[in-house]
C-alpha positions as CSV (number, residue, x, y, z in Angstrom):
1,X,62.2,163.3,90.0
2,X,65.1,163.5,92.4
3,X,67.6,166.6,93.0
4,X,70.8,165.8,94.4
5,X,72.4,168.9,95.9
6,X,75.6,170.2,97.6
7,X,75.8,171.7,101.7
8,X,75.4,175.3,100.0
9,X,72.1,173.8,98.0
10,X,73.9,174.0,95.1
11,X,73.7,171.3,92.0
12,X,76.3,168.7,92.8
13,X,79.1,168.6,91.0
14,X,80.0,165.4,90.1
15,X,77.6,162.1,89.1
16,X,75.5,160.6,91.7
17,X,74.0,156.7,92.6
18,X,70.5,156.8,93.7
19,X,69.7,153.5,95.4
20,X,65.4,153.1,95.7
21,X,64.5,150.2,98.2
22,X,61.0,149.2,97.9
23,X,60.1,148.2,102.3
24,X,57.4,145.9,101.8
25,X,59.3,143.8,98.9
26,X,62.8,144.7,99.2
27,X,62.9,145.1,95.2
28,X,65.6,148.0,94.5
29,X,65.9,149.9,91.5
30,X,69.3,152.0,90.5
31,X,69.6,155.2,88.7
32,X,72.6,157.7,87.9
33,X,72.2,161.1,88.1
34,X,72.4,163.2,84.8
35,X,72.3,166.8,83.6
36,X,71.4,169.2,86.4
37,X,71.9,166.4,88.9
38,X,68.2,165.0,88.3
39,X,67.8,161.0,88.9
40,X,64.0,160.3,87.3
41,X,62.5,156.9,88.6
42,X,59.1,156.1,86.9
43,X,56.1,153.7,87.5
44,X,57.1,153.1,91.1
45,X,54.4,150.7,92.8
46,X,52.6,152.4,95.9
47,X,54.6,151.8,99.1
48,X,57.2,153.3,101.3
49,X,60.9,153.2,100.3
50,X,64.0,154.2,101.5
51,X,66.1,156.1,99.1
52,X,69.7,156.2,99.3
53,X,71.9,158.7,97.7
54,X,75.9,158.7,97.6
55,X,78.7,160.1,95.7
56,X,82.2,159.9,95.9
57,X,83.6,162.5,98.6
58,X,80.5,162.7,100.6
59,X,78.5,161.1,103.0
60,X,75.7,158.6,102.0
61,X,72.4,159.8,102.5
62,X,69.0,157.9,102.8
63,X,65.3,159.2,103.5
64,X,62.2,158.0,103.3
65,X,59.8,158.1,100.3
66,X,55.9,157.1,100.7
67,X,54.2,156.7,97.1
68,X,50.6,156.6,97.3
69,X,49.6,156.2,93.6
70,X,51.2,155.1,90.2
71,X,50.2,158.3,88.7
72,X,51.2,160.3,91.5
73,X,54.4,162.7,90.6
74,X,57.0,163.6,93.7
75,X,59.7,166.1,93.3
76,X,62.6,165.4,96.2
77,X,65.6,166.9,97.2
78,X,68.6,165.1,98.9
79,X,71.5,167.3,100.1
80,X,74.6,165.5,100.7
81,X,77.4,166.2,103.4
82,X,80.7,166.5,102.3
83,X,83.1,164.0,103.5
84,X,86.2,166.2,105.5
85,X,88.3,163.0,105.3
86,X,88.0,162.5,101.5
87,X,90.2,164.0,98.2
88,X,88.8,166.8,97.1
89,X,88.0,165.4,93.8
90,X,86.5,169.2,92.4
91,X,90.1,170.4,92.1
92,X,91.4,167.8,89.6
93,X,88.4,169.1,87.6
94,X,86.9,165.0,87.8
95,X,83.7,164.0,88.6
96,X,84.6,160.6,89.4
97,X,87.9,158.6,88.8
98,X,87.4,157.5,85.0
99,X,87.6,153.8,84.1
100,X,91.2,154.0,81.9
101,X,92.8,156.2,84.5
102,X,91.6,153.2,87.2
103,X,93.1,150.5,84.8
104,X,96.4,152.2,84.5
105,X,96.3,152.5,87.9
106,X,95.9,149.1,89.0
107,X,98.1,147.6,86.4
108,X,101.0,150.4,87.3
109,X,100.6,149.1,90.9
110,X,100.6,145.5,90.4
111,X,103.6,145.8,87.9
112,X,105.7,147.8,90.8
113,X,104.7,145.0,93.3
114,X,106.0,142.1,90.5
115,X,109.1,144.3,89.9
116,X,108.1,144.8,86.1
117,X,109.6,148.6,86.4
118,X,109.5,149.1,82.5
119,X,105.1,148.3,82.4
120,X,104.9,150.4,85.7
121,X,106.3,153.3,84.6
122,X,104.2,153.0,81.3
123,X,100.9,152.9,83.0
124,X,101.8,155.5,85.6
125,X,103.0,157.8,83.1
126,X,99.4,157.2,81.2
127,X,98.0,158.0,84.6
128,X,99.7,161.0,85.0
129,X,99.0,162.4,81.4
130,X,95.0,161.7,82.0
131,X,95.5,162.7,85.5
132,X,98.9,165.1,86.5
133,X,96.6,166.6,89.7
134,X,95.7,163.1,90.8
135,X,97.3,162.1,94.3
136,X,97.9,158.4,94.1
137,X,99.2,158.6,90.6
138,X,101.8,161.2,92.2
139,X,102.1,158.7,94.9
140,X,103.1,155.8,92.9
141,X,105.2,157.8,90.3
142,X,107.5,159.3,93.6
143,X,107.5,155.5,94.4
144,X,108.9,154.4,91.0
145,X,111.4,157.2,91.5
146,X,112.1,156.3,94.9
147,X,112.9,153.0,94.4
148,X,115.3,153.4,90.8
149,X,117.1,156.0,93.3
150,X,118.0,153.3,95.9
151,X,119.8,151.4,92.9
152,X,121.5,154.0,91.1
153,X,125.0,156.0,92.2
154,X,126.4,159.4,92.4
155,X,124.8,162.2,90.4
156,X,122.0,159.8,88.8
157,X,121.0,159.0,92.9
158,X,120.9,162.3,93.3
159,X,118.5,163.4,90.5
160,X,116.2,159.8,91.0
161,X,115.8,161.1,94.5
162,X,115.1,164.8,93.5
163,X,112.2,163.5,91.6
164,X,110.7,161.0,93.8
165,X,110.4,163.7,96.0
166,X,108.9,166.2,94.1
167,X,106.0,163.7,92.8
168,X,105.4,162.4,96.9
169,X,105.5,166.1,98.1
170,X,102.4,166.6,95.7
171,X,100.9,163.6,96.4
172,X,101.1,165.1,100.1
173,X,99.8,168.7,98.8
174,X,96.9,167.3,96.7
175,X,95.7,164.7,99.7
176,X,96.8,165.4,102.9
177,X,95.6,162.6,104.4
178,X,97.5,160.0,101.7
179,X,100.0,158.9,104.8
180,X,101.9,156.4,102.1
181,X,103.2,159.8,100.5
182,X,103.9,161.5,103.8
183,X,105.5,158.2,105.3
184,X,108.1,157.7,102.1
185,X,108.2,161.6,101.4
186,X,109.7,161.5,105.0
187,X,112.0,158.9,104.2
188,X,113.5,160.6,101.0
189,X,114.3,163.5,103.8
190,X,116.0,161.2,106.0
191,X,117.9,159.4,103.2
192,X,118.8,163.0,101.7
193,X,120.1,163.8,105.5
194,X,117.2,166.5,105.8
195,X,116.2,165.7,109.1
196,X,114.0,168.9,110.6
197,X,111.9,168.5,107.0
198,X,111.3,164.9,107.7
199,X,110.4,164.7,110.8
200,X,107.8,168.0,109.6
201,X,107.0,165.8,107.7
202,X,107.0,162.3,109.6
203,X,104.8,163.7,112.1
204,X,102.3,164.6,109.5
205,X,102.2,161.5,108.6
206,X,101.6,159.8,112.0
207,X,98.8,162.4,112.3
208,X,97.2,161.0,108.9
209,X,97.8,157.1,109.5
210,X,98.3,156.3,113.3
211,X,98.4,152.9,112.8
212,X,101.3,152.9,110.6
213,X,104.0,151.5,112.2
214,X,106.6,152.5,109.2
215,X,105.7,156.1,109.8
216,X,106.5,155.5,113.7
217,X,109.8,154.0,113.3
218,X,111.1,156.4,110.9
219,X,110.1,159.4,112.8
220,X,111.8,157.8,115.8
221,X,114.6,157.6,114.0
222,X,113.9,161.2,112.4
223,X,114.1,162.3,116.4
224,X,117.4,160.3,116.8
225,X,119.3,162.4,114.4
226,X,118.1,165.7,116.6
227,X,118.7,164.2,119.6
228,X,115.5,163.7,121.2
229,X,116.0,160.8,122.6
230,X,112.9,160.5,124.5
231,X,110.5,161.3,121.8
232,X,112.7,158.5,119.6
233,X,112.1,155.6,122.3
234,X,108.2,156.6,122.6
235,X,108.1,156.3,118.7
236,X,109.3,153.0,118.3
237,X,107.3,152.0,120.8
238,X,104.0,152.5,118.7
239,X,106.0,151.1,115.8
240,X,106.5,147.7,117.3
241,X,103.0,147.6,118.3
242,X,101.6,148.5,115.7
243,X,103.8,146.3,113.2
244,X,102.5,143.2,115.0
245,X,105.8,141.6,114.1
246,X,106.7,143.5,111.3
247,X,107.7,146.4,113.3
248,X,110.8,144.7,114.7
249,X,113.0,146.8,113.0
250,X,112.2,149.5,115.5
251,X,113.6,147.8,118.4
252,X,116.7,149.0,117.0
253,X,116.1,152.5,117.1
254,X,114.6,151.7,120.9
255,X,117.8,150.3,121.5
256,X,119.9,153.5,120.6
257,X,117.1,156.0,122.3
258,X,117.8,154.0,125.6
259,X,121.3,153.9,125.4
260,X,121.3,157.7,125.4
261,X,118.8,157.6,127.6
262,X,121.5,156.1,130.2
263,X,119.3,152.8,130.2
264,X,121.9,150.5,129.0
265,X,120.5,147.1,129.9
266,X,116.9,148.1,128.5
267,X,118.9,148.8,125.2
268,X,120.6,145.9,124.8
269,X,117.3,143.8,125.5
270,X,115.8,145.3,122.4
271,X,118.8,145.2,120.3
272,X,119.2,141.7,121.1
273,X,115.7,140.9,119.9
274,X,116.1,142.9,116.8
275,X,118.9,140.6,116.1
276,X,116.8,137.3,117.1
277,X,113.7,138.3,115.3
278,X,115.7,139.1,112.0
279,X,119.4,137.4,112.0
280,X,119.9,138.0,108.3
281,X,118.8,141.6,108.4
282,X,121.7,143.7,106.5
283,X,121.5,145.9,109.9
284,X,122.1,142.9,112.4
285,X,126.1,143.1,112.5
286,X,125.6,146.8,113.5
287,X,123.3,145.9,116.2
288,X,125.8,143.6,117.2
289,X,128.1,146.5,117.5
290,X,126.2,148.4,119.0
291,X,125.8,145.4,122.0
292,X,129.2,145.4,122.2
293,X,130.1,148.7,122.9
294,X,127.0,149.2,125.2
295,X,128.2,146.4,126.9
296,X,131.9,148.0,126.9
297,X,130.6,151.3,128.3
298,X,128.9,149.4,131.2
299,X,132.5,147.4,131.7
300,X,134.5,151.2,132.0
301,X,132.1,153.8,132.7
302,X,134.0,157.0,131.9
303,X,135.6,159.0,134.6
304,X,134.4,162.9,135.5
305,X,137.0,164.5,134.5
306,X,137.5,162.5,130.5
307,X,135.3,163.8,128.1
308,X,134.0,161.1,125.0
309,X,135.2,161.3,121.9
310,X,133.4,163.8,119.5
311,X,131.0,162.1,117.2
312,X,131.5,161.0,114.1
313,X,130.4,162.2,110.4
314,X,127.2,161.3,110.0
315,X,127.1,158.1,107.3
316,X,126.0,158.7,104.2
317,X,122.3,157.4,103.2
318,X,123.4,153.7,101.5
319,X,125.5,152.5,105.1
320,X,122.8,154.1,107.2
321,X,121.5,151.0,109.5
322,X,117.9,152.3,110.7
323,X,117.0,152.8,107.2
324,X,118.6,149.5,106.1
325,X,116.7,147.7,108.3
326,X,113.1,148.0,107.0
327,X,112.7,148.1,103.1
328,X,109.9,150.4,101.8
329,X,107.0,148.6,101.4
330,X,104.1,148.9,98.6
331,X,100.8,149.2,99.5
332,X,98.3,150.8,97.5
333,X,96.2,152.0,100.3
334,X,95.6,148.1,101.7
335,X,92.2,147.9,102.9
336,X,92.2,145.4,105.0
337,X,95.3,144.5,107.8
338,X,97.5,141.7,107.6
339,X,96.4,137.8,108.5
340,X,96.7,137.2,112.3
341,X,99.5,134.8,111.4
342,X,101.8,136.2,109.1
343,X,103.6,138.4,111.8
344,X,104.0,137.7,115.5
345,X,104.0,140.9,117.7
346,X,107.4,140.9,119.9
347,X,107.9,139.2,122.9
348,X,110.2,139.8,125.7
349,X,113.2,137.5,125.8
350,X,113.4,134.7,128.3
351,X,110.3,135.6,130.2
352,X,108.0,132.7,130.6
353,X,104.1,132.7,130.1
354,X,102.2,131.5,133.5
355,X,99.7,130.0,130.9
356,X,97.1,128.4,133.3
357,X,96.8,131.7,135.4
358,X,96.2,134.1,132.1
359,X,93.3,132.0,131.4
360,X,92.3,131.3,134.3
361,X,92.5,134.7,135.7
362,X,90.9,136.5,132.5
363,X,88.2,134.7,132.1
364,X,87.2,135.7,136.0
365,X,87.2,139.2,134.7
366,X,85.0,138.0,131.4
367,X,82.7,136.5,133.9
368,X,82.6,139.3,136.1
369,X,81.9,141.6,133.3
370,X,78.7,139.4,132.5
371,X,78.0,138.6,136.2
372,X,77.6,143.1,136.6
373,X,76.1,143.4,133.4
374,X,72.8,144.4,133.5
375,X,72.2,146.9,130.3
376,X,74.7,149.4,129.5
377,X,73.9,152.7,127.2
378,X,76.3,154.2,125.2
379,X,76.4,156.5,121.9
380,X,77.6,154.6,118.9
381,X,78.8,156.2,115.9
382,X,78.9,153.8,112.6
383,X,81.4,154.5,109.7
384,X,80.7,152.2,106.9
385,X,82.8,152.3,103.4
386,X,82.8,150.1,100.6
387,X,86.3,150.1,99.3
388,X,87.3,150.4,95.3
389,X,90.9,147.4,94.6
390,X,93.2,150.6,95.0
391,X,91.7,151.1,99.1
392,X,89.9,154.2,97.5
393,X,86.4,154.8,100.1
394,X,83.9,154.0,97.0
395,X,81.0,155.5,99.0
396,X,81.0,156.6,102.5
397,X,77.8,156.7,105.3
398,X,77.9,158.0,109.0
399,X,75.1,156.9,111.3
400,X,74.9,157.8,115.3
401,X,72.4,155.7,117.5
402,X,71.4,155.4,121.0
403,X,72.6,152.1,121.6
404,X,71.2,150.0,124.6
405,X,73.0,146.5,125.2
406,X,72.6,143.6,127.8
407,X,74.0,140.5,128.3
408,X,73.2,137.4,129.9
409,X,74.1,133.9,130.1
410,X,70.8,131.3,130.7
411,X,72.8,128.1,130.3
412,X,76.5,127.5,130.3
413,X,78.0,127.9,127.2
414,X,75.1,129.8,125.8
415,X,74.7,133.7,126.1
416,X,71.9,136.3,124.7
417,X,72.9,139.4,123.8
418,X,69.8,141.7,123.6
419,X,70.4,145.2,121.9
420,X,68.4,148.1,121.0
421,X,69.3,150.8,118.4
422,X,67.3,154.1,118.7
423,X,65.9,155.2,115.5
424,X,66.8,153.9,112.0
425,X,68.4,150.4,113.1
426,X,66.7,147.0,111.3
427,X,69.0,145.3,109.2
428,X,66.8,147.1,105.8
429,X,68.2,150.3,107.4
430,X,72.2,149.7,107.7
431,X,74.4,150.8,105.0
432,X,74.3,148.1,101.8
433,X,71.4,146.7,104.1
434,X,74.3,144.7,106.6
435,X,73.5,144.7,110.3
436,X,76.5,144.3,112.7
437,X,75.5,143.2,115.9
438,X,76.6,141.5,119.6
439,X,80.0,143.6,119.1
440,X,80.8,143.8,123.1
441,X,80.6,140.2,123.5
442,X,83.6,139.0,121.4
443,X,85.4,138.7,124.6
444,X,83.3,136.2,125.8
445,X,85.4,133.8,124.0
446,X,87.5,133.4,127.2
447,X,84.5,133.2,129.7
448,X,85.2,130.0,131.7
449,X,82.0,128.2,130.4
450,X,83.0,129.2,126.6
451,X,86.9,128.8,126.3
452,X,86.7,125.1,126.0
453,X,85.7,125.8,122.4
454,X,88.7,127.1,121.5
455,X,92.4,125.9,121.4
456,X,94.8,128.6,123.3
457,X,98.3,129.3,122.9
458,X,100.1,132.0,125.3
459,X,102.6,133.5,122.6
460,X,104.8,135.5,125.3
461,X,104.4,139.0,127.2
462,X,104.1,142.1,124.4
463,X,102.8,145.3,125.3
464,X,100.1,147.7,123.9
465,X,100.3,151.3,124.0
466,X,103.4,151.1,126.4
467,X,101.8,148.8,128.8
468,X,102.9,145.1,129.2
469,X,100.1,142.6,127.9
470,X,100.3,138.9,127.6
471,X,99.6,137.5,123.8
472,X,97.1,134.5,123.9
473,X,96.0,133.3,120.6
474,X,93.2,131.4,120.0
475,X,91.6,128.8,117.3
476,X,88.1,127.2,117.0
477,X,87.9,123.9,117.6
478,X,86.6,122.1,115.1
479,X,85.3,119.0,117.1
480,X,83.8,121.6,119.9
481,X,80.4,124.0,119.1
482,X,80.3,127.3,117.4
483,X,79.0,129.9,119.2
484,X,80.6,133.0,119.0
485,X,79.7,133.8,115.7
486,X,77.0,133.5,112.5
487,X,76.4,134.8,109.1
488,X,72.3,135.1,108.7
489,X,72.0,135.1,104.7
490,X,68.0,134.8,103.4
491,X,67.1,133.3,107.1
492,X,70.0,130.1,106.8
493,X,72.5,130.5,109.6
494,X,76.5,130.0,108.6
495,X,78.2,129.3,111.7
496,X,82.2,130.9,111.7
497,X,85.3,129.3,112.6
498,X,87.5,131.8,114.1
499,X,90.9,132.6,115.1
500,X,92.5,135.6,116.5
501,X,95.1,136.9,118.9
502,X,94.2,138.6,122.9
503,X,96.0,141.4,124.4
504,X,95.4,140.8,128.2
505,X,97.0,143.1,130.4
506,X,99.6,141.3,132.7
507,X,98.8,143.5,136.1
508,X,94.8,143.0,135.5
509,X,94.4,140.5,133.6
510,X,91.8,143.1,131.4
511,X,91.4,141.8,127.4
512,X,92.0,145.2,126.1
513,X,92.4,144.3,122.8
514,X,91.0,141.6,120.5
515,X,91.5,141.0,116.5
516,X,89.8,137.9,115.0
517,X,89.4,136.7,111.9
518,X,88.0,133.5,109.3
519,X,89.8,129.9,109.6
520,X,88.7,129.8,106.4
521,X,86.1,131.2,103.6
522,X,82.5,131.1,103.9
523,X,82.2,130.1,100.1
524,X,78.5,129.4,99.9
525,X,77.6,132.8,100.9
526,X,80.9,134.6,98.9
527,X,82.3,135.7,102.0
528,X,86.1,135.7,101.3
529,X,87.4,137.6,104.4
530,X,86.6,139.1,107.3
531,X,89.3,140.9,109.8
532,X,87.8,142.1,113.6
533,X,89.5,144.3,115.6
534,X,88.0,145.6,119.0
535,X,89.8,148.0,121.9
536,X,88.4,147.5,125.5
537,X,88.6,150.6,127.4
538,X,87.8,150.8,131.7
539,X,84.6,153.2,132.1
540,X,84.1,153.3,136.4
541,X,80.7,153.8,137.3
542,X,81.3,155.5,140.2
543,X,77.6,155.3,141.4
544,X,77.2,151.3,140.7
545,X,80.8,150.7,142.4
546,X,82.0,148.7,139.4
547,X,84.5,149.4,136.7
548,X,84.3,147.3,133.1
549,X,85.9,146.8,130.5
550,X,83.8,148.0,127.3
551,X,84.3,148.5,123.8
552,X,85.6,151.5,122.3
553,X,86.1,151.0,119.1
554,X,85.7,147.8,116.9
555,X,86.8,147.4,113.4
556,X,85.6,145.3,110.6
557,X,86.9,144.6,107.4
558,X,85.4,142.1,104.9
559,X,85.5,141.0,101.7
560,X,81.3,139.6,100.7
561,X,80.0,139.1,97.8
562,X,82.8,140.5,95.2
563,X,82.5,143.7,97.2
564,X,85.5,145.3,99.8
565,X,84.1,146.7,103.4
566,X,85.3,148.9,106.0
567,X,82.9,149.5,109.3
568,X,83.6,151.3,112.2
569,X,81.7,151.2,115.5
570,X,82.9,153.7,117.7
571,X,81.1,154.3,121.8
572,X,81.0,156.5,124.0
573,X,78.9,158.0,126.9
574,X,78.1,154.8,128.6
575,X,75.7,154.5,131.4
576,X,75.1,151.5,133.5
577,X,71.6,150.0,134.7
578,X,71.1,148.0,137.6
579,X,68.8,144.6,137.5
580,X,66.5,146.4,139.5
581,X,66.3,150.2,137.1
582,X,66.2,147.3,134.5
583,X,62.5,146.4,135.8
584,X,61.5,150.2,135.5
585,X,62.9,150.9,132.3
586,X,60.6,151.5,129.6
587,X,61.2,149.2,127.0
588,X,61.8,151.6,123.4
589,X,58.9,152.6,120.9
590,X,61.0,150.1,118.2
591,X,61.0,146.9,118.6
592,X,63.6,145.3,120.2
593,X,66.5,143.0,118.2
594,X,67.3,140.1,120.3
595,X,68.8,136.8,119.3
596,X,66.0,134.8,121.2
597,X,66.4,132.3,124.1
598,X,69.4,129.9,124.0
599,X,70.6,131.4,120.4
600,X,74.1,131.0,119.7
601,X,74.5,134.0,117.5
602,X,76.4,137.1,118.8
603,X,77.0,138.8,115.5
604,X,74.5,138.9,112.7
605,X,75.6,140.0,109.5
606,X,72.5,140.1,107.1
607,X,73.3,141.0,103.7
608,X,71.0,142.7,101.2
609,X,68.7,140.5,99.2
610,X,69.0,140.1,96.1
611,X,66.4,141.3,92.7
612,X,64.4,138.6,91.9
């Protein structure tokens, strides 16, 4: 019999999933908990297994269970840590989302995204009658609201917009980490003319979602209308980032912060691209405008003793250009990022890409990376989530290891990544029983005896996090050998075709950031997606005499097997080991995971196995 309880030792509150793993046999049996949060497994086979609790809101738990005899009776407790980051789901008096309020959900949300307004609202009202405390149903209802406001006139505008705001400001209240309510809550401020509320509000929402580049733009623009220019420009410099393309629209608030700002030319750069990325936007003849008198200014500065006209009223919300230029956009909590190739990132106008010497040059700092490399320690913290069709965190497990890594080359073209996890850290023992491994050596895609493998297209010079970077993207070759990447599913290797995009920074030529993702689906195993994203960081080792580029953080999203994944892998606290402390090093109690001489495979994904 197993007890599931809450930090305070209490019963837990809502239903739990007990997952039993059998070591020796990898046969797993499921059970639910019921009344007074007891899971009962019977006639379990003598053996060890690995039990592994979860619930929604908390962290995933597993321990070990050793069963000695079939008539043997074990009473276990399993206390579960409450996860900070997820909705509180006690105070909607729920134990878990129920099944009808899901399907009116869903269809709600997919009849917004197909414009069906009359089935959305139906749904969503449904959801809000089984549900009223729920914060994505608020969500989507201030959305409905939101968007009938934007089409209606006069005192009907006013009242659509009174209630989309009401429904996202609780959405905001009941999950303050819901940064879709927070970013279009902000935007019903600005459009209401509310501008110390939304950018309150704005900046809570950057806080909840950094990498939304919609929340960026509009609280650069939010900064605009207090006259902070300086905050504005550093705003909608994330937001172009971090829209890979789709953030272009903020180049035209980057225009205006620099123009105040006094630098005139800068502005008209990014106003110019706003107008070349997007020539049909609604907002372009403004930009225009905007050129031209910039460009008049620059023509007849204006004397000392004139003084410039006093500004003008401040246009009402439908002629406002900022907000005209980038629509609203659903997304029910998208799990996974865009393809590599729907959006471009920006690129500076008229500069030229020295192709041969981005290569060239990064893949000497690849090489060097490998040439130092030794073994590197770090600490490694490992999120993992499987994700419901709304984005909803199904389940949620944090592991931290000890994490030991070397690389080394022994023939061209073929590197082994050997890599050591302290404690719990065979594939039986990762969350759903998937093993991510050979993370730091994505980069080696550009090493000089690798790169041949892949076809390499200099895009332009972008920037990341303010900083200008070259954009190089990259594309198996299909007529050239796979080696960067494999699936291991029941012991058959599936080799990956990939394709991704480089941020190389254009004073260093340092890869500090790296997405990647499928040519195409890995059908035979059900692997419909997968979406890398990894940030380099430099970590000197004073001591050694050598800086390198290692990961901080690398992001993984995949779609296997019918089943939506998030994973994390987060370092930190690296240490560096010489060739020579490498020889002294005691090798740890667990054996070590190594791909094996001349293997191809840098990242192992194993599955669970399936019940016979």
């Amino acid at each position: 019999m197993l007890t599931v309880n809450g930090e305070k030792r209490e019963h837990l509150d809502r239903q739990a999933v007990v997952k039993l793993t059998n070591k020796s046999n990898t046969n797993v049996l499921w059970q639910t908990t019921q009344e007074g949060s007891v899971a009962i497994f019977t006639d379990l086979r003598p053996g060890i297994y690995d039990i592994e609790t979860s619930a929604v809101g908390y962290f995933s738990q597993h321990q070990d269970l050793t069963v000695q005899g079939i008539n043997t009776t074990h009473q276990v407790e399993v206390t579960l840590k409450k996860d900070p980051s997820a909705v509180d789901l006690s105070v909607q008096g729920a134990k878990q989302m129920p099944s009808k309020l899901r399907k009116d959900l869903v269809r709600g949300a997919a009849a917004l995204r197909s414009g069906n307004v009359l089935d959305a609202k139906k749904h969503l009202d449904d959801a809000y009658k089984s549900a009223p405390n729920n914060s994505e149903v608020n969500f989507l209802l201030g959305y409905w609201y939101f968007e009938k406001s934007n089409s209606e006139q006069g005192e009907v505008y006013v009242q659509d917009l009174d209630r989309a705001e009401s429904y996202l400001a609780n959405a905001s209240t009941l999950d303050a980490h819901n940064g879709q309510a927070l970013t279009l809550l902000g935007r019903a401020r600005l459009q209401r003319g509310d501008f110390p509320s939304a950018r309150t509000t704005l900046e809570q929402a950057v806080a909840a979602d950094s990498g939304n580049w919609m929340a960026h733009f509009l609280l650069g623009h939010a900064y605009l209308k207090l006259n902070e220019s300086e905050l504005a420009r550093q705003q909608a410099v994330l937001a172009v980032e971090k829209g890979r393309g789709a953030g272009n629209a903020a180049q035209l608030v980057l225009g205006e912060a620099l123009a105040n700002l006094g630098r005139s030319q800068e502005a008209i750069q990014a106003l110019q691209g706003f107008v070349r990325s997007d020539p049909t936007n609604p907002s372009a003849p403004q930009a225009q405008q905007m050129i031209a008198d910039i460009e008049h200014a620059i023509a007849q500065p204006t004397s000392a003793d004139s003084h410039p006209p006093a500004p003008g009223p401040v246009p009402p919300p439908a002629t406002d250009p900022v907000l005209n230029a980038a629509e609203p956009q659903l997304s029910v909590k998208s799990w996974e990022p865009a393809s590599i190739d729907d959006h471009r990132p920006a690129v500076a106008d008229g500069v030229a890409c020295p192709y041969s010497t981005v290569i060239e040059q990064s893949g000497l700092r690849v090489k060097e990376f490998v040439d130092n490399l030794a073994q590197f320690e770090a600490i490694e913290d490992l999120v993992h989530q499987e994700m419901d069709e709304l984005g909803n965190p199904r389940k949620k497990t944090y592991l931290k290891f000890d994490y030991v890594a070397a690389v080394s080359e022994t023939d061209p073209g073929r590197f082994v990544v050997d890599e050591f996890r302290t404690g719990r850290s065979g594939t039986e023992d990762f969350p759903d029983q998937i093993a991510t491994r050979g993370l730091p050596t994505l980069a080696l895609i550009f090493h000089p005896d690798m790169r041949d493998n892949f076809e390499m297209t200099c895009e332009g010079l972008g920037s990341w996090e303010g900083k200008a970077t070259w954009l190089v993207h990259f594309r198996q070759r299909e007529d050239r050998p796979h080696r960067v990447q494999d699936y291991i599913v029941e012991n058959r290797v599936y080799p990956v075709s990939m394709k991704g995009r480089a941020w190389i920074a254009a004073d260093t030529f340092q890869i500090v950031r790296l997405e990647s993702e499928l040519v195409k689906p890995i059908r035979e195993i059900q692997l419909l997606s997968e979406h890398q994203i990894v940030e380099y960081a430099s970590v000197p080792f004073p001591s050694k005499k050598v800086e390198l580029w290692l990961p901080k953080n690398a992001d993984l999203y995949f779609n296997f097997r019918k089943h939506r994944y998030f994973r994390r892998h987060s370092f930190d606290h690296f240490m560096l080991f010489s060739v020579e402390m490498e020889e002294k090093r005691k090798e740890p109690k667990q054996k070590a995971e190594q791909d094996g001489p001349g293997s191809k495979l840098f990242h192992k994904s194993k599955p669970r196995k399936t019940r016979a």
